[in-house]
PLY file of the C-alpha trace (Angstrom):
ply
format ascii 1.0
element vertex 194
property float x
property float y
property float z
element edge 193
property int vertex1
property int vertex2
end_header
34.52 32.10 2.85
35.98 28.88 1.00
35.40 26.44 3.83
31.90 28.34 4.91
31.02 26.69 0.80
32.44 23.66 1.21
30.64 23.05 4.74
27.35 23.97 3.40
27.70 22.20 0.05
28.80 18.88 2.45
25.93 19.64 4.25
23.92 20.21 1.28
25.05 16.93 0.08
24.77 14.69 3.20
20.75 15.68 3.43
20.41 14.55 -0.49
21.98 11.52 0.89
19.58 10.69 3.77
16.76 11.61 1.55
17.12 8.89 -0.98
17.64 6.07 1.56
16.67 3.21 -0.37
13.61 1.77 1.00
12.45 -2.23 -0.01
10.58 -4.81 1.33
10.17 -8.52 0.64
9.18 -10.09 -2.59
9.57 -6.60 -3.93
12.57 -5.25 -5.99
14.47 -2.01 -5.00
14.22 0.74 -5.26
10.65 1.25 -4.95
9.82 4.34 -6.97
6.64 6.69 -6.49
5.16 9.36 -8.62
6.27 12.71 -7.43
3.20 13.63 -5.51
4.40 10.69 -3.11
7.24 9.33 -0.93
7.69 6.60 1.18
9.07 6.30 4.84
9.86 3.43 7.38
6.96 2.32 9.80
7.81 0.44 12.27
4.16 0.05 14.59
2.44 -2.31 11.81
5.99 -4.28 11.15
6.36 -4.60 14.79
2.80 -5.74 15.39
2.37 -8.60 12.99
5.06 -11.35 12.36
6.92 -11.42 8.92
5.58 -8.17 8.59
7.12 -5.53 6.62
5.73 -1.57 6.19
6.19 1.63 4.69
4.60 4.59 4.73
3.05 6.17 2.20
3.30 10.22 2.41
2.14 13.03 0.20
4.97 15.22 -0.58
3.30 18.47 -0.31
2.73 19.11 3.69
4.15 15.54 4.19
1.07 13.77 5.82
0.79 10.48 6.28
-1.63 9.06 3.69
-1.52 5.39 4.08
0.77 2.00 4.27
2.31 -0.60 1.89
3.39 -4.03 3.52
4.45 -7.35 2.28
3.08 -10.08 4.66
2.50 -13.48 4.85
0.93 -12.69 8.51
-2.80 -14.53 8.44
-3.37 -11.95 11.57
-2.29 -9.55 9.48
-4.66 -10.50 6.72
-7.63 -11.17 9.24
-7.12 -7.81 10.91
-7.14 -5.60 7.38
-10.09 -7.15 6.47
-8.23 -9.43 3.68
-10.19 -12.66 3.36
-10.55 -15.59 0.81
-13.96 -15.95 -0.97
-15.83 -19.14 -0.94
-16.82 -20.28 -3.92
-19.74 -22.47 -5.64
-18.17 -25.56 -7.92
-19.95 -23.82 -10.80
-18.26 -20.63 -10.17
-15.01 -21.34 -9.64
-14.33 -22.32 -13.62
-15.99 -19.42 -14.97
-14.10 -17.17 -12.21
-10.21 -18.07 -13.21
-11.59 -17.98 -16.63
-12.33 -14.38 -16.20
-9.30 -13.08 -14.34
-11.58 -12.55 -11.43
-10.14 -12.57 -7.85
-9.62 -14.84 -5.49
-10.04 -12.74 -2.09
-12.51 -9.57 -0.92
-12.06 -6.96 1.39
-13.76 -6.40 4.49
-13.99 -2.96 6.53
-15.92 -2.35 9.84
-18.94 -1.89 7.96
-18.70 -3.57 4.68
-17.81 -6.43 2.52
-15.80 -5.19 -0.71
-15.43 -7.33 -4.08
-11.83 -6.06 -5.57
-11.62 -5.96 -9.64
-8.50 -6.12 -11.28
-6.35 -2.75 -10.92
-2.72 -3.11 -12.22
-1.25 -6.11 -14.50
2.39 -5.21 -15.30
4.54 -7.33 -13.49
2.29 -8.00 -10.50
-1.41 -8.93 -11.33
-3.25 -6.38 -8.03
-6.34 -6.84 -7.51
-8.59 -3.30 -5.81
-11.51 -1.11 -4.27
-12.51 1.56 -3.03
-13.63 1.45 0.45
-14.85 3.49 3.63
-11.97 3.52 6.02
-12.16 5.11 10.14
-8.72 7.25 10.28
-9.08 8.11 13.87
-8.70 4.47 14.85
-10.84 5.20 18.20
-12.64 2.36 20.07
-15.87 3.10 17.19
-15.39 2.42 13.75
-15.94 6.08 12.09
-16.23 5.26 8.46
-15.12 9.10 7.52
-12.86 8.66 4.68
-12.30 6.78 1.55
-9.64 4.69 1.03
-8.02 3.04 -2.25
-6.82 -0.81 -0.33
-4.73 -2.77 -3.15
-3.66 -6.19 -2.58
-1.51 -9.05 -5.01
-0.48 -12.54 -4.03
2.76 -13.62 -4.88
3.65 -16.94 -6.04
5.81 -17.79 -2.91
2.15 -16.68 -0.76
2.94 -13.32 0.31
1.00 -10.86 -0.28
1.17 -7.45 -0.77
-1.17 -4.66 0.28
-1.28 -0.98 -0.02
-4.00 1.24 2.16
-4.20 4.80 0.72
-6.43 8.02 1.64
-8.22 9.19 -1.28
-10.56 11.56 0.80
-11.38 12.53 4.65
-15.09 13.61 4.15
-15.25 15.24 8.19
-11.57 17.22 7.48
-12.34 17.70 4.02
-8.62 17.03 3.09
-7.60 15.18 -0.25
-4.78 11.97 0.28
-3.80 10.52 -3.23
-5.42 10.01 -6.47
-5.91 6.74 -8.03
-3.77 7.94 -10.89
-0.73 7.92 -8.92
-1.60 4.45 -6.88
-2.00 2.91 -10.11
2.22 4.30 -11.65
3.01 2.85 -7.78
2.03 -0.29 -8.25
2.60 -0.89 -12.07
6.14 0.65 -11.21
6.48 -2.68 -8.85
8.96 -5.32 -9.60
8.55 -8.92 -8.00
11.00 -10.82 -6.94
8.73 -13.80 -7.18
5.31 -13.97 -8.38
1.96 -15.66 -10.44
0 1
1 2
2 3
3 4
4 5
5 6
6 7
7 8
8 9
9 10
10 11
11 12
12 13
13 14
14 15
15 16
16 17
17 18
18 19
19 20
20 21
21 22
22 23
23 24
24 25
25 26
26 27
27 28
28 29
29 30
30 31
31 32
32 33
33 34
34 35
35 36
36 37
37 38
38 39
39 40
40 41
41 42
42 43
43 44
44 45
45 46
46 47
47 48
48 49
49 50
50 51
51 52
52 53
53 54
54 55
55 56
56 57
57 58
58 59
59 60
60 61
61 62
62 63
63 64
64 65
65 66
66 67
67 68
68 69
69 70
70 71
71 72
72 73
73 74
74 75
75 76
76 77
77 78
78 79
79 80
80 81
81 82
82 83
83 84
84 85
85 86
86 87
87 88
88 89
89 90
90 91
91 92
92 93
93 94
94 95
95 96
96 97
97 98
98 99
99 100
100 101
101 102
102 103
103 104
104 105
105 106
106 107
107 108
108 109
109 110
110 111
111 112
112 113
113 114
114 115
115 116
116 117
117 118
118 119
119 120
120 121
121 122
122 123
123 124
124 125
125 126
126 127
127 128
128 129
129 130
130 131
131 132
132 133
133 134
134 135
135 136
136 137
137 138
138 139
139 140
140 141
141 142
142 143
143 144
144 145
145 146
146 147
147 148
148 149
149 150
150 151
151 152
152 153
153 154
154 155
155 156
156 157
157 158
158 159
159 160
160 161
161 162
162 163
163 164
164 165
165 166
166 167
167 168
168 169
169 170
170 171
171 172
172 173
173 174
174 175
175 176
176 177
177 178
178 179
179 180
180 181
181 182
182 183
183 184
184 185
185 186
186 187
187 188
188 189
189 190
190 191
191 192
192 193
């Protein structure tokens, strides 16, 4: 009976162990801590895809679906293909602009063009929107969900970016609220940034 307890609490203790592999990616501090309703877990497709590329998955905790990704890139496919672009500005806008905290890029989905307002200002200055997002990934663009995109520059030029499931209007299924994006990203810590 002894050493049936001590091989179940070693077993007990080795699966605490692989669940709190410590996850990080560059420019960001580890750990990298969620609220509870979340976790993260390696991806490997997007990191693979795009060079100096990192991922994570973001998954809700209850029924474990994926919901979404963070990277840290400095990829310009990367930022081409996720819709991550610079806006042009007028001479008489620019001023006013950095004047008002206002962003430098916009976000652009299959269907639409996105201006991103300020989100989270702790230690990393994010910039966000709301936008429709095509989960299926089929050969169509299907704008059937919403999704909360968050992106920050870092002073070395890499930038962050976090794609995150708020709603699936076909399924009907709830991803994350913007509640527990916004303790994700203000829970951040830069290695280097603005």
């Amino acid at each position: 009976m002894i050493k049936f307890l001590i091989c179940v609490s070693l077993f007990i203790a080795q699966s605490f162990c692989f669940a709190r592999e410590v996850l990080s990616l560059e420019g960001i501090q580890s750990p990298i801590f969620l609220p509870s309703a979340l976790y993260l877990s390696k991806e490997k497709k997007l990191s693979l895809s795009y060079p100096d590329t990192e991922c994570l998955e973001v998954r809700k905790r209850v029924g474990k679906k994926n919901i979404g990704f963070f990277c840290s890139t400095s990829s310009k496919a990367f930022m081409r293909d996720f819709g991550i672009f610079e806006k042009q500005n007028d001479e008489n806008s620019v001023d006013r602009a950095i004047g008002e905290g206002a962003a430098r890029y916009a976000l652009a989905t299959g269907m639409s063009t996105y201006e991103v307002a300020p989100f989270a200002d702790k230690e990393i200055k994010s910039y966000a929107a709301e936008v429709d997002c095509d989960e299926a990934g089929g050969a169509v663009y299907r704008a059937t969900s919403i999704c909360h995109v968050v992106i920050a520059v870092l002073k070395n030029g890499r930038i962050l970016y976090s794609n995150i499931l708020l709603k699936n209007h076909v399924s009907k299924t709830d991803g994350s609220k913007v509640v527990d994006i916004k303790k994700f990203w203000e829970g951040l810590h830069p290695t280097d940034f603005r």
